[in-house]
N, C-alpha and C positions, 0 to 999 in steps of 0.2 A: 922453835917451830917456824917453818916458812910459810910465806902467806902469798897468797896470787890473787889477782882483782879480773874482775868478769867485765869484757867490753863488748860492745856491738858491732857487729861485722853481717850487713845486710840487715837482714832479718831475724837475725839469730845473736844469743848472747853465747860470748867465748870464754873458755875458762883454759891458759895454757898450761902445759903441765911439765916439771921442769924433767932435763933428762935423765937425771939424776935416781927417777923413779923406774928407769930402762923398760919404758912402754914403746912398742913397735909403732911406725908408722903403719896404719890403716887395719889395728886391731881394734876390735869390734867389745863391746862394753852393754851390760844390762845397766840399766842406772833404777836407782829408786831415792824418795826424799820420804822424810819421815816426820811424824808431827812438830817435831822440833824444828826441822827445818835441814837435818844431817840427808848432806847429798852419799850417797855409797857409789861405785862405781865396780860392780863386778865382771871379770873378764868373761867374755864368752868363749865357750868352750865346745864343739859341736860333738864328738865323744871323750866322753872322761875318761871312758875305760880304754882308748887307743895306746897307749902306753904302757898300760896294767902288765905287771909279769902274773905268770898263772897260779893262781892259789892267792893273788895279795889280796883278796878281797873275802878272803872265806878263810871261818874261824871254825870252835868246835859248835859253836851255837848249830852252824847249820847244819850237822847233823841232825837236827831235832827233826828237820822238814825234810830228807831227803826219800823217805819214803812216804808222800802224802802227795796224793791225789785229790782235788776237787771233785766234790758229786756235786749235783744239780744246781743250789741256788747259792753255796758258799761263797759266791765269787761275787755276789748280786749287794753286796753294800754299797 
């Protein structure tokens, strides 16, 4: 496993990431840390479904809902 060390640059601490991992310059990342301390770094995406072919996303499930409509307060959870 490789390992990369965090240093300070300004005001901010850096973490470099090798190219190895083939991340673009100035793609954009959610990040979150968790009680452990495990940093995650997930890409952002601004739609997911832009590449979708049509149908990839629907199964037979949905037939279940293709005739239902909302009345009045169904939607209100």
């Amino acid at each position: 496993m490789d390992t990369v060390r965090a240093r300070k640059q300004g005001n901010s601490i850096m973490v470099t990431l090798s190219s190895k991992l083939e991340v673009k310059e100035g793609q954009e990342f959610f990040y979150y840390k968790d009680k452990e301390g495990v940093i995650s770094l997930i890409p952002k995406v601004l739609d997911y479904f832009e590449k979708a072919e049509k149908g990839e996303f629907v199964d037979e499930e949905d037939d279940l809902i293709a005739d239902f409509y909302p009345v009045k307060s169904e939607l209100d959870d």
